[in-house]
Structure formats: C-alpha cells, structure tokens
MDAnalysis code that builds the backbone (N, CA, C; Angstrom):
import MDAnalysis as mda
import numpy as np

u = mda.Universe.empty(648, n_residues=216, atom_resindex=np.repeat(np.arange(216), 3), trajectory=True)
u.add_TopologyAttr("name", ["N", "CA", "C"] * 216)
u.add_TopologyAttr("resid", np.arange(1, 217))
u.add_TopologyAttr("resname", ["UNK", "UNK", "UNK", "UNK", "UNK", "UNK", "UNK", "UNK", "UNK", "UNK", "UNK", "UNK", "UNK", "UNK", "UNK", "UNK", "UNK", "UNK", "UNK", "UNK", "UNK", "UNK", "UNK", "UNK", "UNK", "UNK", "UNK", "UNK", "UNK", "UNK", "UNK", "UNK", "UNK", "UNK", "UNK", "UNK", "UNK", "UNK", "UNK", "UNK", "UNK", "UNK", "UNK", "UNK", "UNK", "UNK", "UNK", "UNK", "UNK", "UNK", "UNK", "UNK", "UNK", "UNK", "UNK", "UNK", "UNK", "UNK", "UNK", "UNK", "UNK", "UNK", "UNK", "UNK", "UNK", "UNK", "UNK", "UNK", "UNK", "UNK", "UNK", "UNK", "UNK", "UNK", "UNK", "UNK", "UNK", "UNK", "UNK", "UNK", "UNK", "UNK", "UNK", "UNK", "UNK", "UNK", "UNK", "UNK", "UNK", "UNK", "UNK", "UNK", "UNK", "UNK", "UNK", "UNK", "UNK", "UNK", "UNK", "UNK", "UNK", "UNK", "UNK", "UNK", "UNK", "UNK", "UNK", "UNK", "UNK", "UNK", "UNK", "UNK", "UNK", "UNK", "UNK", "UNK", "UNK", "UNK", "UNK", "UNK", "UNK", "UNK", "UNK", "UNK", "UNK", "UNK", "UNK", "UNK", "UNK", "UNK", "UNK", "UNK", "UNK", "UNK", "UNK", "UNK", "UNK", "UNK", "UNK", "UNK", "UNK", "UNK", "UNK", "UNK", "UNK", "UNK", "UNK", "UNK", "UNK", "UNK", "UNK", "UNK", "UNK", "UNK", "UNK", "UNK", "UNK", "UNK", "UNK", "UNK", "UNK", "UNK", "UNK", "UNK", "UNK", "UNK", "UNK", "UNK", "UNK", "UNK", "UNK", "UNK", "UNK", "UNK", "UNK", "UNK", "UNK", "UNK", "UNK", "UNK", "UNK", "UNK", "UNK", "UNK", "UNK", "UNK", "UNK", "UNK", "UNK", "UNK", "UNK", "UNK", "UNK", "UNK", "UNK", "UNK", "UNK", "UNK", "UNK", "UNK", "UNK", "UNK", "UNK", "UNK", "UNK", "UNK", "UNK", "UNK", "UNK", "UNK", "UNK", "UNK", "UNK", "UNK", "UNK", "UNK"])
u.atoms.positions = np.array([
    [45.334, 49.151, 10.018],
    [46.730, 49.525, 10.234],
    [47.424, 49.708, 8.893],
    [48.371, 50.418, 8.756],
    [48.902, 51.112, 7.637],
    [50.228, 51.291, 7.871],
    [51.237, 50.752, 7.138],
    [52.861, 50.722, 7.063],
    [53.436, 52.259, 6.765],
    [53.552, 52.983, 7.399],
    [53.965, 54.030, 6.871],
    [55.656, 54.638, 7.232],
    [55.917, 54.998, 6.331],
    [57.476, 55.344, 5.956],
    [57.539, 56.829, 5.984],
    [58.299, 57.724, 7.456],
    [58.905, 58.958, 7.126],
    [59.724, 59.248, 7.119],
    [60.407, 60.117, 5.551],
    [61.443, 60.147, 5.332],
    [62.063, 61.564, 6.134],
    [63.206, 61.752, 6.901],
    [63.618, 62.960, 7.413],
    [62.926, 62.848, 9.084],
    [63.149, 61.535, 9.392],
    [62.480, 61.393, 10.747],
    [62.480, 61.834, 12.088],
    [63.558, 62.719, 11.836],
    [64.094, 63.262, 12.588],
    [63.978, 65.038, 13.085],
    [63.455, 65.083, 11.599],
    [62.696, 66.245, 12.092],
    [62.032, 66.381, 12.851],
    [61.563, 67.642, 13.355],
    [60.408, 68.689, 13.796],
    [59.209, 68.469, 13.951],
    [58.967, 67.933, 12.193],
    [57.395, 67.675, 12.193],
    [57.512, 66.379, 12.479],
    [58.400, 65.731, 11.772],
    [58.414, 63.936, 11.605],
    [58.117, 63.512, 13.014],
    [59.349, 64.309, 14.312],
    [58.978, 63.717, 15.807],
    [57.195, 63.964, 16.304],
    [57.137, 64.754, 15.620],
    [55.467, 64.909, 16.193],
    [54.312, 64.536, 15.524],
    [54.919, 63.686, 14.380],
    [54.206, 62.940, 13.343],
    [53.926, 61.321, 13.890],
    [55.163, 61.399, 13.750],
    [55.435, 60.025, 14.233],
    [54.054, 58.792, 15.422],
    [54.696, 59.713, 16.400],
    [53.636, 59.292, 17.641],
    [52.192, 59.505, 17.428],
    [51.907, 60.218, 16.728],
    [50.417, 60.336, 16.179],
    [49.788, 59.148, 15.365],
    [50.563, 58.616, 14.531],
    [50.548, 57.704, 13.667],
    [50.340, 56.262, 14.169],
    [51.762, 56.176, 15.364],
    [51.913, 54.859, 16.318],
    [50.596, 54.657, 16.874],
    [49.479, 56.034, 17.805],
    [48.726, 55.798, 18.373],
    [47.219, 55.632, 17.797],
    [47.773, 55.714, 16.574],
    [46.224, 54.785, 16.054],
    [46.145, 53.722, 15.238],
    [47.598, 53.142, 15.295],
    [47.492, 51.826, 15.095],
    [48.180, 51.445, 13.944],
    [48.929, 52.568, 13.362],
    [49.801, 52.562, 11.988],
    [51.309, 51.810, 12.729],
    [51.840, 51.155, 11.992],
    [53.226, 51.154, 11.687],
    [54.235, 51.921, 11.418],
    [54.728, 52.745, 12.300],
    [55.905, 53.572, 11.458],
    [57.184, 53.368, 11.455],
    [58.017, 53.671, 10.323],
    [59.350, 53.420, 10.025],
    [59.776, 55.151, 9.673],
    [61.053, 55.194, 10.636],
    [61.425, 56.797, 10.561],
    [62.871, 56.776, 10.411],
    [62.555, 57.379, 9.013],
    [64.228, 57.219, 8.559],
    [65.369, 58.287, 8.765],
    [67.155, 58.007, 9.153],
    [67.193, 59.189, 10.283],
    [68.753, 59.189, 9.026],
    [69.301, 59.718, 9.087],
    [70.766, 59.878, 8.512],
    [71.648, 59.686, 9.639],
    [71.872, 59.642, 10.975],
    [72.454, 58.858, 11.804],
    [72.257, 57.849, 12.894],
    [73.100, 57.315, 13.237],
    [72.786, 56.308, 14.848],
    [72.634, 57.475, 15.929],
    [72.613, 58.383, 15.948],
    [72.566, 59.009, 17.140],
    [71.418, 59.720, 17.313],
    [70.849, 59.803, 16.144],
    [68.903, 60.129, 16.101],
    [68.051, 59.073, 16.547],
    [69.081, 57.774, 16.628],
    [67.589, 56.297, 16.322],
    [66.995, 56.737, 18.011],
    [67.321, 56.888, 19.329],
    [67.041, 57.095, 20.325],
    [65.793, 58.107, 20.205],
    [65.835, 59.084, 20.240],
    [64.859, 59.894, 19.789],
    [63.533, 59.522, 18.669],
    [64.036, 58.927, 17.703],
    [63.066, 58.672, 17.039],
    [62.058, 57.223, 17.616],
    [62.850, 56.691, 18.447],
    [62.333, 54.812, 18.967],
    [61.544, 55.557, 19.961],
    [61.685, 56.851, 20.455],
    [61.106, 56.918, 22.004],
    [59.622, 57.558, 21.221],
    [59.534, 57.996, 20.106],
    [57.922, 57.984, 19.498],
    [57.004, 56.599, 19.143],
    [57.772, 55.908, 19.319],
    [57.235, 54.087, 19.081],
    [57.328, 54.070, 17.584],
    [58.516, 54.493, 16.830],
    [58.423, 54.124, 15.336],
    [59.652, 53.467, 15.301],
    [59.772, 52.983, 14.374],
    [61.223, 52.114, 14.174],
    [62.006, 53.109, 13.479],
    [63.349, 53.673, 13.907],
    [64.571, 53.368, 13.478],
    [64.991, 52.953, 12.305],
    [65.373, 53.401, 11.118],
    [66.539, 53.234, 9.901],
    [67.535, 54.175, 9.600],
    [68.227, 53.905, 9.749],
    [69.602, 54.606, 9.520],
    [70.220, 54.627, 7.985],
    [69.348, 55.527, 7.625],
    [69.817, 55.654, 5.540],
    [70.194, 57.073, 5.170],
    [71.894, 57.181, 4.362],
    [71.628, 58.559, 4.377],
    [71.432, 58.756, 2.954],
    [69.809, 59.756, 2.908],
    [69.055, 59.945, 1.661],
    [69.542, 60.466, 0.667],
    [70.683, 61.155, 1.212],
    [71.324, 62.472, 0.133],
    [72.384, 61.476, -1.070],
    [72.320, 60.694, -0.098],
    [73.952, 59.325, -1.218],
    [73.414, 58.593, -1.464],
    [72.067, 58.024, -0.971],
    [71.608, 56.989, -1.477],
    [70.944, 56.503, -2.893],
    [71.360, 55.776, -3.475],
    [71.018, 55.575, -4.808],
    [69.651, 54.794, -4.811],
    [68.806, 55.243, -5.870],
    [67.183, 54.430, -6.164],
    [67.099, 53.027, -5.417],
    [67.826, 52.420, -6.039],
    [67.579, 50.983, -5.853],
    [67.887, 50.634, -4.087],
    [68.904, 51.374, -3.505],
    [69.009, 51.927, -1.888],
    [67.524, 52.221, -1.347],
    [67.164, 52.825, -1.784],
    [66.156, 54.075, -1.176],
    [64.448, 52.376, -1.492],
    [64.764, 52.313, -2.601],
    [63.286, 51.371, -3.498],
    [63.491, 50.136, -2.214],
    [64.755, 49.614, -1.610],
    [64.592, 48.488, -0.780],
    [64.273, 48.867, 0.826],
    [64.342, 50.117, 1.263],
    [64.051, 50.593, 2.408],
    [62.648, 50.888, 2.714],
    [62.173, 51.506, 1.435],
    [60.625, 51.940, 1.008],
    [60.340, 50.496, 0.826],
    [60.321, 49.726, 0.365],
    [59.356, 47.923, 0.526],
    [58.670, 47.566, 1.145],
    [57.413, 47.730, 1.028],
    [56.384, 46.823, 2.334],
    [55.655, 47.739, 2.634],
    [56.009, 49.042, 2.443],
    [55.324, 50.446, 3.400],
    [53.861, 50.611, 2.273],
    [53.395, 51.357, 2.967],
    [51.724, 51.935, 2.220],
    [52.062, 52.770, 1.681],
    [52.424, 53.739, 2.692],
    [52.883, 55.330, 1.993],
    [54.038, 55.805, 2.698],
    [54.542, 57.249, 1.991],
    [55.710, 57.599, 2.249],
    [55.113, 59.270, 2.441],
    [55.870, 59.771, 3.741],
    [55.932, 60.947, 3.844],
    [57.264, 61.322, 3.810],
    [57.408, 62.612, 2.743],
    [58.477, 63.273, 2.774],
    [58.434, 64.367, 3.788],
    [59.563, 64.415, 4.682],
    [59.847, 65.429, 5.975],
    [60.986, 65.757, 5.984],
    [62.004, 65.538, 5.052],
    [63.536, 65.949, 5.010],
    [63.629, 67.359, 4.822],
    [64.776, 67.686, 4.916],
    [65.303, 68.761, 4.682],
    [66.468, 68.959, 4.627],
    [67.093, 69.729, 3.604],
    [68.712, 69.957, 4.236],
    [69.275, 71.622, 5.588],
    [68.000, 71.886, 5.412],
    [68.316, 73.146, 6.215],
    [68.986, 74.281, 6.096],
    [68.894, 74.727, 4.371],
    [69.098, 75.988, 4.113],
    [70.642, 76.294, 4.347],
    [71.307, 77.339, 3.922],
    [72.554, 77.650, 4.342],
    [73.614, 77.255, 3.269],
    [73.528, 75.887, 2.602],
    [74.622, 75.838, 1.604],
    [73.703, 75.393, 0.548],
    [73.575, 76.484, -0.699],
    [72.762, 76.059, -1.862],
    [72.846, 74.209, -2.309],
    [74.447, 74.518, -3.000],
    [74.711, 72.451, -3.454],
    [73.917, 71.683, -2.450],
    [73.774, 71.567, -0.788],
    [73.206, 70.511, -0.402],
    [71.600, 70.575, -0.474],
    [71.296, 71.804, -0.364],
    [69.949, 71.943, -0.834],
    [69.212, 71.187, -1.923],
    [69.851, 71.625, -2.941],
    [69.621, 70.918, -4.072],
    [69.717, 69.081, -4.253],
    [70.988, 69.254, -3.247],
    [70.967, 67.718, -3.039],
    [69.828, 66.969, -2.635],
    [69.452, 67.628, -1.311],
    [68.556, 66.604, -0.688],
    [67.004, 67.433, -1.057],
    [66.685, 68.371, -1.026],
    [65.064, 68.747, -1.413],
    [64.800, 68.650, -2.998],
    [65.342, 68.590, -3.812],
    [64.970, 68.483, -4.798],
    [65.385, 66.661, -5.509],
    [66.937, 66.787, -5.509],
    [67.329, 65.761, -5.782],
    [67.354, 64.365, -5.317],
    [66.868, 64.129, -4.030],
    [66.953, 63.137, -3.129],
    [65.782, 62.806, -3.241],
    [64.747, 64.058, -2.843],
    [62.998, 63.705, -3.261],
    [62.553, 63.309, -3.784],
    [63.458, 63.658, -5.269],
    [62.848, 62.991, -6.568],
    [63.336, 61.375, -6.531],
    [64.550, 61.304, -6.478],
    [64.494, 59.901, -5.739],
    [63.961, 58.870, -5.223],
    [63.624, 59.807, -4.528],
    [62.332, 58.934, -3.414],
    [60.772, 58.701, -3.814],
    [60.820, 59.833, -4.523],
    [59.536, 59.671, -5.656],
    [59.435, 58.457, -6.477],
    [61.050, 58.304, -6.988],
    [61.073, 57.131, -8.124],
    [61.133, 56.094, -7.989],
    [61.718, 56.135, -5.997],
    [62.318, 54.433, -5.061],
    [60.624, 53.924, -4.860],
    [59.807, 55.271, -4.439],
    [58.625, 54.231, -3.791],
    [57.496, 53.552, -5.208],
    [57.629, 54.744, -6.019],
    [56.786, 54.201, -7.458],
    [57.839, 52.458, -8.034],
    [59.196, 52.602, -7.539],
    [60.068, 50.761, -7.577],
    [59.347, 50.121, -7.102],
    [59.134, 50.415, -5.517],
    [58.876, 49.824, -4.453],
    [57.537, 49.212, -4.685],
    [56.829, 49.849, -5.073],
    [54.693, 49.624, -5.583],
    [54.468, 50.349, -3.988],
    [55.289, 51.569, -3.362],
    [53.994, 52.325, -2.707],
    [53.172, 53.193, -3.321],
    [51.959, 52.868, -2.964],
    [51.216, 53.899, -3.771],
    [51.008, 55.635, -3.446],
    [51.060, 56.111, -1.832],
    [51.014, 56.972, -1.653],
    [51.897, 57.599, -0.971],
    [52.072, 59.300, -1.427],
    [53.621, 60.076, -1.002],
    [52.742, 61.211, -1.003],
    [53.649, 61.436, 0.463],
    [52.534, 62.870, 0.952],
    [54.290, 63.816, 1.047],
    [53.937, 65.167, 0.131],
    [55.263, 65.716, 0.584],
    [55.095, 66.988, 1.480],
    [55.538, 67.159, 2.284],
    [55.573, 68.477, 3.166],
    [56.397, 69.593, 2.477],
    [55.396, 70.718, 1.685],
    [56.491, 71.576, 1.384],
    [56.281, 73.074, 1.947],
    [55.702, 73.984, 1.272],
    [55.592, 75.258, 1.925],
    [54.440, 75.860, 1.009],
    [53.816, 76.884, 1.859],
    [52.547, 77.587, 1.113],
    [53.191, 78.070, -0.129],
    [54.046, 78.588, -0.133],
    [54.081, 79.497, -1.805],
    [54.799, 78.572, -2.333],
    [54.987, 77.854, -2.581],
    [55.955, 76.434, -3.411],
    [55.401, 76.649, -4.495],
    [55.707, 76.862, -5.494],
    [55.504, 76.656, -7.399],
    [56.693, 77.275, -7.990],
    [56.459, 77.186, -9.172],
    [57.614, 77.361, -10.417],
    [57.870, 78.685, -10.079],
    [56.835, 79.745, -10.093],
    [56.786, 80.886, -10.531],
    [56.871, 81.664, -8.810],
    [57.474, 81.198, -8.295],
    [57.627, 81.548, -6.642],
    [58.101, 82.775, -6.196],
    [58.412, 83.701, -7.215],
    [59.157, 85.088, -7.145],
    [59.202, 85.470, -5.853],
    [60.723, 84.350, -5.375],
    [61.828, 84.490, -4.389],
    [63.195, 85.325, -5.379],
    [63.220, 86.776, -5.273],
    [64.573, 86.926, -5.759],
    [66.128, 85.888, -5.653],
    [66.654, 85.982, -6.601],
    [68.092, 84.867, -6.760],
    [68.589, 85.517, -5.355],
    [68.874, 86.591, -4.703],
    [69.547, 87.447, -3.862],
    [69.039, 86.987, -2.568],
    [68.194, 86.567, -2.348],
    [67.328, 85.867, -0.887],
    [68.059, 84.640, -0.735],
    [68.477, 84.316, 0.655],
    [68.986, 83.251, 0.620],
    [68.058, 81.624, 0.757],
    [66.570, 82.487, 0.523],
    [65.678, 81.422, 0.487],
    [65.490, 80.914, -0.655],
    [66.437, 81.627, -2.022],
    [65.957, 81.532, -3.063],
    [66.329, 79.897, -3.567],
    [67.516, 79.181, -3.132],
    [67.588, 77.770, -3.418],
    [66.676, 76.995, -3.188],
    [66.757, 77.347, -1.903],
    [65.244, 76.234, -1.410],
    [63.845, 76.382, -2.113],
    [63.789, 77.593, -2.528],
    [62.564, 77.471, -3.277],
    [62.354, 76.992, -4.615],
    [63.362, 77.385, -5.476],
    [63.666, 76.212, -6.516],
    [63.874, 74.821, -5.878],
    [64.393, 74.321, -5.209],
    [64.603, 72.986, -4.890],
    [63.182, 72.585, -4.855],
    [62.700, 73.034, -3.953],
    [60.970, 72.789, -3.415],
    [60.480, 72.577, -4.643],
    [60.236, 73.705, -5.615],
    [59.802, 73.604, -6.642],
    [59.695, 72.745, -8.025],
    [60.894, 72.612, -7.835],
    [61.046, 70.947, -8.955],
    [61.121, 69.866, -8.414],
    [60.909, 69.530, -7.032],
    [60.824, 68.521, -6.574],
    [59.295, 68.389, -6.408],
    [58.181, 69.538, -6.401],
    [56.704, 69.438, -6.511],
    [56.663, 68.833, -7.545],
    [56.639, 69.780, -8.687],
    [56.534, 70.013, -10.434],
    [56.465, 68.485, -10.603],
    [57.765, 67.471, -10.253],
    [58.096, 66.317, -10.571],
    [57.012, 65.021, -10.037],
    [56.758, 65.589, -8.492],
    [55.732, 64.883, -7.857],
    [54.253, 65.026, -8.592],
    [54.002, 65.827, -8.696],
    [52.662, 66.239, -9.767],
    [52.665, 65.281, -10.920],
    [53.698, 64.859, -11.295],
    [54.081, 64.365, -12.814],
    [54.049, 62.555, -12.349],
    [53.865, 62.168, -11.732],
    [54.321, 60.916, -11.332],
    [52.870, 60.064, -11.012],
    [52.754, 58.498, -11.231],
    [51.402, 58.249, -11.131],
    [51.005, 57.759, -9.476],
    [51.798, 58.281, -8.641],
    [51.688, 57.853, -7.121],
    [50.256, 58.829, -6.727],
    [49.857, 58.294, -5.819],
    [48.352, 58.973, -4.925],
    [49.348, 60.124, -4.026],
    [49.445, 61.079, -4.712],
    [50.357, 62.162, -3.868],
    [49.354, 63.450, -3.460],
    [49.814, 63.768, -2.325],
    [49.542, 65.327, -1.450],
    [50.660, 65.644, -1.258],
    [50.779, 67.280, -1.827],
    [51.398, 68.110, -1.460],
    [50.732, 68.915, -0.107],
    [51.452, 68.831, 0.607],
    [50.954, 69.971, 1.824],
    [51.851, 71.375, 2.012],
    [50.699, 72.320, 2.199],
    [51.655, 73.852, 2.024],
    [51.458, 74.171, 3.113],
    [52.019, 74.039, 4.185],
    [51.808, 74.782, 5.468],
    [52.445, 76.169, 5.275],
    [52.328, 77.113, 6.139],
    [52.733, 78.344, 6.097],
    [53.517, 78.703, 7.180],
    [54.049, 79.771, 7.581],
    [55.130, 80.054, 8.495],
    [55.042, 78.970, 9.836],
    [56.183, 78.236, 9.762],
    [56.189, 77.470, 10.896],
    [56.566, 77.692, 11.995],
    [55.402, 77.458, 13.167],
    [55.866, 77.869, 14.732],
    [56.321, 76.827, 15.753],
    [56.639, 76.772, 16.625],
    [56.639, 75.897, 18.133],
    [55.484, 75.863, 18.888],
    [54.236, 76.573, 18.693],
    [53.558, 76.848, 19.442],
    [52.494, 75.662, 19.539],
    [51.613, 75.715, 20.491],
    [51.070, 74.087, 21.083],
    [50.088, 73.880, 19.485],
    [49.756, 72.644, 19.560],
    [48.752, 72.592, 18.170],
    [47.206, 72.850, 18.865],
    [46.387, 73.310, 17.884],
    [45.484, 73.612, 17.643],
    [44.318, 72.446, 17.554],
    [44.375, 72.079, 16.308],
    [43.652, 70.822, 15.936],
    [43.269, 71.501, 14.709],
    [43.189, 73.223, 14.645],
    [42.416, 73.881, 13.801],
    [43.037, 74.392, 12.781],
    [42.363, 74.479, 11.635],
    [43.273, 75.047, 10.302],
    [42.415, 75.805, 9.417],
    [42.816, 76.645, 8.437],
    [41.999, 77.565, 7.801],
    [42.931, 76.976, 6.079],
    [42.019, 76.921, 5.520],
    [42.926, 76.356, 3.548],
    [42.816, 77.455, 3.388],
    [44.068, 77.893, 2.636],
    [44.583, 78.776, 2.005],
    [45.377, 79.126, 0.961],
    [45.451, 79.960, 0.464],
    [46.481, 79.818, -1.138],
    [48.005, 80.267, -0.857],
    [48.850, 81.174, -1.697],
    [49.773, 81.733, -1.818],
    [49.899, 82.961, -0.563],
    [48.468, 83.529, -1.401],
    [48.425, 84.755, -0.920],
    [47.929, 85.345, 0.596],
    [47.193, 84.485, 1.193],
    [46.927, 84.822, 2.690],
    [47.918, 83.547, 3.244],
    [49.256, 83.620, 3.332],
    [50.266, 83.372, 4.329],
    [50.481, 83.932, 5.627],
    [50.024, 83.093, 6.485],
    [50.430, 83.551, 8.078],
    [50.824, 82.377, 8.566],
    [50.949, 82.237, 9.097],
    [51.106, 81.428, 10.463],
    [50.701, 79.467, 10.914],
    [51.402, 78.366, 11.485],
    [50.714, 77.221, 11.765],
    [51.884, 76.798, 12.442],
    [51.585, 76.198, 13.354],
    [52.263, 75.117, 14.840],
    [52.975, 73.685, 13.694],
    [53.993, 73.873, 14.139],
    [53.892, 71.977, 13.126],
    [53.453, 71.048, 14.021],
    [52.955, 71.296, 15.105],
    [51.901, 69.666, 15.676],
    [51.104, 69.966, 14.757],
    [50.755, 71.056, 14.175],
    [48.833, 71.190, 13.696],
    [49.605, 70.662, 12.068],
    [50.544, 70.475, 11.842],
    [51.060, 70.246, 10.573],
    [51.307, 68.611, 10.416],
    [51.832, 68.383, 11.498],
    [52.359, 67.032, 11.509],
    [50.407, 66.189, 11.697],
    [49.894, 67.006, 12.616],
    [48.016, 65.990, 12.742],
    [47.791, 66.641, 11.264],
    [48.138, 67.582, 10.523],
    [47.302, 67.164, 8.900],
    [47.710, 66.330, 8.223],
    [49.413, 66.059, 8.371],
    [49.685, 65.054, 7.331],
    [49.241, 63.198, 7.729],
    [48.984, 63.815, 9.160],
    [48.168, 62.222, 9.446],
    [47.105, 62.138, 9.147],
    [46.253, 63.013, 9.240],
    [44.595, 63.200, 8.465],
    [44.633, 62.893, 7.356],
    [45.471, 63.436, 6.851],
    [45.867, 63.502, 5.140],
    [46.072, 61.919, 4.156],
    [47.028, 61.109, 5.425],
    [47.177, 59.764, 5.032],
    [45.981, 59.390, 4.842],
    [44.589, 59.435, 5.523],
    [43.630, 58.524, 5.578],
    [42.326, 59.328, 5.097],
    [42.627, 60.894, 3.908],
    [41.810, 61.173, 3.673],
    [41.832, 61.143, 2.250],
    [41.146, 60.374, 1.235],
    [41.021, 60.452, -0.437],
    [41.211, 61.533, -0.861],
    [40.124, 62.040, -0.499],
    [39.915, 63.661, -0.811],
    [41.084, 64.930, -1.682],
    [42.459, 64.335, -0.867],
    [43.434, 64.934, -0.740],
    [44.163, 64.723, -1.610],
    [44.067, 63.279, -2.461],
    [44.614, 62.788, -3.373],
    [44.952, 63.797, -4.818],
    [46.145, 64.039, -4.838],
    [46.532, 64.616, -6.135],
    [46.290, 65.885, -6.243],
    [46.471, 66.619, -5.285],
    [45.965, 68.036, -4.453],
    [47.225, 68.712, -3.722],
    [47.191, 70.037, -3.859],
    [47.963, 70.753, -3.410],
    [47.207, 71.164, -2.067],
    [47.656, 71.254, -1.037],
    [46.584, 71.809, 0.304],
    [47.598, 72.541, 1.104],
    [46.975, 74.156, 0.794],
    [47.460, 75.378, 1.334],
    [47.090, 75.806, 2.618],
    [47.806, 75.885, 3.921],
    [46.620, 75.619, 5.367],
    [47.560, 76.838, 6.541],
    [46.542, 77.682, 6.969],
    [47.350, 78.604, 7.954],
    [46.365, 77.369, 9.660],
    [47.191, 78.341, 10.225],
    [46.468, 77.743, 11.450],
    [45.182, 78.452, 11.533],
    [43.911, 77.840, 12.098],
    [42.635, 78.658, 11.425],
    [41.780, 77.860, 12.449],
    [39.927, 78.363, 12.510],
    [39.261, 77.707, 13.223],
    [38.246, 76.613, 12.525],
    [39.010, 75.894, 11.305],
    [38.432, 74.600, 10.939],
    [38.739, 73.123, 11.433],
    [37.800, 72.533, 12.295],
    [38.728, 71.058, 12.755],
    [39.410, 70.561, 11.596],
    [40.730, 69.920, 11.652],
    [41.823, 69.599, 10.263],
    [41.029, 68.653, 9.676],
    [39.847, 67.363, 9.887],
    [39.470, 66.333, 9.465],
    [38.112, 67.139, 8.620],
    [37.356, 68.225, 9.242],
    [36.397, 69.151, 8.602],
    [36.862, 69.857, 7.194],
    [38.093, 70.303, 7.445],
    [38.793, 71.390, 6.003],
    [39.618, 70.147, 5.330],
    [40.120, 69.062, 5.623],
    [40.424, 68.519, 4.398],
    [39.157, 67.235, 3.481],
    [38.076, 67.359, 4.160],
    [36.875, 66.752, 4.327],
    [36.319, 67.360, 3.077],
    [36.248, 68.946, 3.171],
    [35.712, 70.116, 2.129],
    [36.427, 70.332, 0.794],
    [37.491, 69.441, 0.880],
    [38.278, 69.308, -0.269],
    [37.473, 69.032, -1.304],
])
C-alpha cells in the first residue's frame, strides 16, 4: 500500500484516477479547492482536503503533502485568463514541486501534454499559448529537481471509454487518448521504475499500458 496525494482532485483525470488507486490498495488523498467537490471526490474512496493551491504558500502545501509516497499533479486552471494560468500550472506546480521535496516525498508524477517543452511553437496569438509556457516551465523546473519524477504527455484528450491500450509517442505523431486510459497510466506509472525521470509521450494505441511503460 502506498500513500498517495492528488493534487487537482477534482478533475477529470484525478476522478478516474482516484478509484483506481483505492482499488488496489493505495491510500488516496484528493486535494479539491472547495467543500463542495469533497462529495464527489469521497464517493471514489479517497479522502477529501480542501486546500486552495493557487494561495497556498510552501510551507501550506509541504504540511498537506506529509506522510504521502508520491504526489500526482492533476490541476489545472482551465485556460481562458492568462494571470491564473500562470498562477496555478506553472506557479503553484512549482510549489508543489518544492512542498513535497520539504515534505521527503520522493515521487511526483506530473500530467502534462504531448508537445510540452520550451521550444513548443504555440504562436503568442493562440490562446493556448499561456498554457503552454506555463506547462513548460513548470516541466523544465520538474526535470531540475532531485524527486523520482514522470512527466506524462498524453495527447488530445477524449471522454471516450478507456482502452487499457496505448501506443508511446513523441511530439510529432499526436492523436488522440480517453483520460481513463490516462488516469490507468498514471497509476501504472506510480508502480513502474522504469518511468523514473522520463518524459512518456502516449496516444491511445494497441500496447497493454503495463507492456509500453515496461519497454521503457
């Protein structure tokens, strides 16, 4: 069993993370920015914290992270106003980067996107273009840090049922993945070495997820 901490619990992937985690015997703690998420998040069998990441200062964030194994990052601010972007995907992350290396967790798995790097040539004029800087120095920074970190690059995210199956991939063949099939890699991911200190680029594909991050 394994203490695990997701940050942005409230998400998408996090709700379908979550219960994956509970049912094999992990501990989870799912951290929500209000009381009116904890319902939703308790009905996956994870616990409930009510922290909001974007205000919270290190030493905030380093006493919430305490006790846990690892930390998955799943936040987001959701696009639309650059400043909060920056707030919470870049600035909050890094944060959280610095609360759990306080804390002595050793491992931080971050959920970001297939083309995530410096050199991401998103024109300034795209309104994706914040988020991709945000993404981007909040990787750059994770890379830099001595935590057991995975970056995960999933690629265009769907609703559609999960798979189990995934194909690794780079920048450049971007298509398509379910976030169940996203949320079962970043649980594979917790309990696979392999993955350690690795960027992992993944469309939805016909490799079982425990086979392709196995081949790492």
């Amino acid at each position: 069993m394994s203490r695990i901490a997701i940050i942005g619990g409230h998400g998408k992937v996090a709700l379908l993370l979550a219960p994956l985690l509970v049912a094999r015997g992990d501990e989870v703690t799912s951290i929500v920015r209000s009381a009116e998420q904890v319902g939703d998040v308790e009905a996956t069998g994870a616990t409930a914290v009510v922290a909001d990441i974007e205000n919270l200062d290190g030493a905030g964030l380093a006493e919430v992270l305490a006790g846990h194994d690892a930390v998955v990052w799943s936040a987001g601010a959701g696009g639309g106003n650059p400043a909060r972007t920056y707030a919470v995907d870049r600035d909050a992350a890094i944060r959280s980067m610095k609360a759990a290396a306080t804390a002595g967790v050793p491992r931080y798995i971050m959920v970001s996107y297939l083309g995530a790097r410096p050199h991401h040539g998103v024109p300034e004029s795209n309104p994706f273009f914040h988020y991709a800087e945000a993404k981007a120095a909040a990787d750059e920074h994770l890379r830099g840090t001595s935590l057991d970190w995975t970056i995960l690059g999933p690629s265009s995210l769907t609703l559609e049922p999960g798979t189990g199956k995934i194909d690794l991939a780079d920048s450049g063949d971007s298509r398509s993945v379910s976030r169940a099939d996203v949320a079962a890699v970043a649980a594979a991911t917790l309990r696979e070495p392999r993955t350690v200190r690795l960027f992992v680029g993944f469309n939805s594909g016909q490799t079982p997820i425990e086979e392709a991050l196995g081949s790492l």
